[in-house]
Structure formats: C-alpha cells, structure tokens
N, C-alpha and C positions, 0 to 999 in steps of 0.2 A: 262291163255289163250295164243295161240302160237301169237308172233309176238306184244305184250303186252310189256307195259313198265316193267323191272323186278322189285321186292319189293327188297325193299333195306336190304342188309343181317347186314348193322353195329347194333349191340348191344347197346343202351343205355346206359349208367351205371349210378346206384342206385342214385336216388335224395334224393338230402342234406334236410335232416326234419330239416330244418330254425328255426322254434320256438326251436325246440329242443338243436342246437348249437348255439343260445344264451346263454339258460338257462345254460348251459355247463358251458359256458365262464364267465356266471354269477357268478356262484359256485368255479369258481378258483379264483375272484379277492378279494381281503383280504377287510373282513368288518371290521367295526369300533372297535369289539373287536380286529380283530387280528391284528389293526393296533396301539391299547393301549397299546398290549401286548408285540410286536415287542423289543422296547428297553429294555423290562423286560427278553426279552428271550436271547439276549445279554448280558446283565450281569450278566445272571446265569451262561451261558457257559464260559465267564471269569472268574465265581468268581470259577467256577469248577475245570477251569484250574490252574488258583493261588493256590489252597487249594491244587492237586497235587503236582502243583509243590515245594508248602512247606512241602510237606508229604517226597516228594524224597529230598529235600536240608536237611529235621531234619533227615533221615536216614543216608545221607551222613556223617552227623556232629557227629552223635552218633558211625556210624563204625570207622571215621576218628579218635574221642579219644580211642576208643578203644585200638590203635595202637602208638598214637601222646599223647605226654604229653599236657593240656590245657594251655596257656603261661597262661592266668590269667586268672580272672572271675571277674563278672561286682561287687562284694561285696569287692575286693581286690581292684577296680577299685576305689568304693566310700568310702571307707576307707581308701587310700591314700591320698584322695581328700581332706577329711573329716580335716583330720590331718596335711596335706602340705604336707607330704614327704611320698617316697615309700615305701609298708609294708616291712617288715623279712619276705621270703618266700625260702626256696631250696627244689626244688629238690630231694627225692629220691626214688628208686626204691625197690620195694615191698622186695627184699632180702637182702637191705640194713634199714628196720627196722627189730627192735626185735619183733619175732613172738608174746611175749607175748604182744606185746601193739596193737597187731590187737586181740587179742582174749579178752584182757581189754575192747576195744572199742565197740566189739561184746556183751561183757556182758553186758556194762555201756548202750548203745544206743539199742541193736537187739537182744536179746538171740535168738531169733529163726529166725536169717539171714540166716541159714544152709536152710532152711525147708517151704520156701514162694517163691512167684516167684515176689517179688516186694514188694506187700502188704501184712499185718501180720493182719487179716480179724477177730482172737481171739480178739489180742488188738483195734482192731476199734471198737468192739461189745464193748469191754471194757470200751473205751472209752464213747463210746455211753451213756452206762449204768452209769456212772461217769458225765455223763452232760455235759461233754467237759472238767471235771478240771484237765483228764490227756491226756498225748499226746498220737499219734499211727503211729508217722511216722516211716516210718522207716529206715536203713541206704541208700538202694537204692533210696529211695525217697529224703531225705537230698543230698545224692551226685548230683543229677537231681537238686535240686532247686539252690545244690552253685555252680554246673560248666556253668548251662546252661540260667539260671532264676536269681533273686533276692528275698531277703527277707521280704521286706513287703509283708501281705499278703492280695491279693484280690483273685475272683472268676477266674478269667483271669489267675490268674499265679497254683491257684489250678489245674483247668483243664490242662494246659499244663502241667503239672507235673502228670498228671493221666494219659495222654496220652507217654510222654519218658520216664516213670518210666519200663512199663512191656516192651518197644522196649529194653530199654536200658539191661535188665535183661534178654534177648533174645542174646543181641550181644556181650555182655561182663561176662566174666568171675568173680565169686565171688571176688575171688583174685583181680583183676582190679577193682573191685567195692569199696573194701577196700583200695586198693591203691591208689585210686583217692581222695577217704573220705578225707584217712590220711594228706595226701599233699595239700589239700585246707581248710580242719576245721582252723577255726580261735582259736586260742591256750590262747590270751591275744588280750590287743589291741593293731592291727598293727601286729602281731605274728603271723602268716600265717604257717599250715603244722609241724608235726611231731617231721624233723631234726631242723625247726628254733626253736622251741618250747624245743626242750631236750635241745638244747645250750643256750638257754633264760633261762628256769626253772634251771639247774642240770650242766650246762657247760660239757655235755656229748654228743654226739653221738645218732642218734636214735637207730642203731645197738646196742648201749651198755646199754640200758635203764634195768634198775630193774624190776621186778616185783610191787614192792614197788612204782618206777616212774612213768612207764606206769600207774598203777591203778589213781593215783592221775592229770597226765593227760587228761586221760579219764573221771574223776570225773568232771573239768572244762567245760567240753566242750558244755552243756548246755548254761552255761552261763558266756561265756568267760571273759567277762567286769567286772565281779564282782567276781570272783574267784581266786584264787591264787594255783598254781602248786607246790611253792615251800615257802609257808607260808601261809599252807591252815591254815583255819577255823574248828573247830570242826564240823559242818554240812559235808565240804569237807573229814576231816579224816575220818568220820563214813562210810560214802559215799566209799572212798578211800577202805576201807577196805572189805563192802560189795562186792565194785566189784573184787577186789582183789581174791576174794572167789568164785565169779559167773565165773570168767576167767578159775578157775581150775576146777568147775564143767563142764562148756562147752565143756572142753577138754581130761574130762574124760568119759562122755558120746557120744561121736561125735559129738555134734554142731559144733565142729569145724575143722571138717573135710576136707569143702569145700572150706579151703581158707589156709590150712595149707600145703606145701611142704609133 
C-alpha cells in the first residue's frame, strides 16, 4: 500500500534447535568410561613409544657391533666378579685366527651355519623329538646370548634372543658372526676368546693353531669348566677327533663357504 509503513527487508537467520545443541555437547563430554579409560590410553602410548624406542636403540647396538669390537659382555663381567680378578681375553681379528678352528667350531657347535638364517629349524624339530635332551641352538644364537644377554636361562632372555638372533643375521656378516663367537666363548675358567685360549691351552698363537688344536678347542666349548684343551679326557679326544673329521667334511662340500676368505 503506497505511503504504508515498508516491511522490513532484514533476513532472519536459522534458529539454534536448543534441545538439539545440548544433546551435541552432551555427546562430546567424556562419560565415565572414557574417563577410566583415559590413564590407560596414556600408557599405552608411552609404553608404544618406549618399545620403539628400544627396537631403534637394539638396532643401533647390533649395527654398532657389527663394525666396533664388544669391549666385554655381562658373562665376562660376572666371571671376573665371580673369581676377583679380570678374565684372559685378546683380541683378535677374524684373519688373525686359523681358518681351520672356525670351520672346527662350525662342525663342533653348527654344521649347517652356511644354510639357516639364524635358526637351524631341522635341529629344533630334532630337538623336539628328543624331549629336550639335546640342544638346537645355534652359533648365531650363542653369539646374541654371550655378547648381548646372559646365561641363565629364563623366558625373558629366550625371547630377546628370538628377537636379535634373525636382526643380527640380517646386519652381520657370517664371518663377523664367527668372529665375534670366537673372541667371547669362554675357553676354561676365566679363559675368554680364541687367542687367550691357544696361549693358555698350547703356548701358541690362534693363527698358528693345528688342526689337531683347533678340534680339541672346539671340543671344550660346551662345557668349558669341566674340560680340558690340553689334557683332554677320552670323551674329549673322541669328541676331538670326530670334529676333526666334520671340519674337513664342511669344507669339502661347501658348508664352509660363507665364512671362508
């Protein structure tokens, strides 16, 4: 109508459904579960975080030896302890032992270390089948338990040894796996490694080791404490000689291929 008040042109805008942004706000605030749950979901992300961060520190440590001689291990540690004074342990480098007492140790402990990636899964069945009265570790496994672990044996240190057994057999080379063995098996008591072991045993050199030597070193090595290298026992000579024989087989058919120059 002309000369009329005009209708007002402003637009309302959309009314707030009230019931409706309660219920909203309802729904965002944390109920009783998720406020049980709250500290639990905190500690999983820490414990997430730690379990990384120990996955990156064991890989660190495993490539680190790969490269870096281990200064000791915690068996050298409690067996200096044990006894008051520090083991016999040198030093040496894989071309500074005599090949045959890496291919003795191979027969005596791994025949088939050339040909597993870790685990020797014939002898575990073996084992198995055996009831547990014989062993099925095998030399990468040993090496993981004496550089990085301890020897008594629990479920705790099993599994950690399940887990840097296949990293470790990933990031080191056969040769380094043997040369680590060599230089941390405990030889006698207090006897630590290869070279202390041929100078204790034979007043030799691990470079200059026999056939004959080597074999009867490696015969010990089970059972170091009660063995003798250089005034074995008839169970040791027999021993001695089988491996003696297993050394030249391995190295006649290539077992020993993967750690041999």
């Amino acid at each position: 109508m002309a000369g009329g008040k005009p209708k007002s042109t402003t637009q309302q805008g959309p009314r707030l459904d009230k019931p409706k942004a309660k219920r909203s706000r309802a729904r965002k605030e944390p109920g009783v579960v998720d406020k049980i749950l709250a500290p639990y979901r905190w500690l999983v992300k820490w414990g997430f975080r730690t379990g990384l961060g120990l996955v990156f520190l064991g890989l660190v440590i495993v490539g680190l030896f790969g490269v870096v001689n281990p200064p000791t291990t915690h068996t050298m540690w409690s067996e200096g302890r044990r006894l008051g004074a520090p083991v016999d342990q040198v030093w040496v480098d894989a071309d500074q032992i005599a090949p045959v007492m890496f291919r003795s140790a191979v027969a005596a402990e791994d025949a088939n270390f050339c040909l597993h990636w870790g685990f020797d899964v014939e002898a575990i069945q073996a084992a198995i089948e055996a009831g547990g009265a014989r062993g099925a570790s095998t030399i990468s496994q040993q090496v993981v338990k004496n550089v990085f672990l301890w020897q008594q044996r629990s479920w705790v240190r099993k599994g950690m040894e399940a887990v840097l057994t296949p990293v470790s057999e990933a990031m080191w080379s056969k040769r380094r796996i043997l040369e680590l063995y060599l230089n941390v098996a405990e030889f006698d008591e207090g006897v630590f490694g290869v070279q202390a072991a041929a100078r204790h045993y034979f007043g030799v050199d691990a470079s200059d080791l026999s056939a004959l030597q080597a074999a009867r070193l490696a015969a010990v090595l089970p059972s170091p404490k009660t063995r003798s290298a250089s005034n074995p026992s008839n169970f040791v000579e027999r021993r001695a000689r089988s491996i003696r024989g297993g050394a030249e087989t391995i190295n006649q058919d290539g077992r020993a291929a993967c750690f041999q120059n």
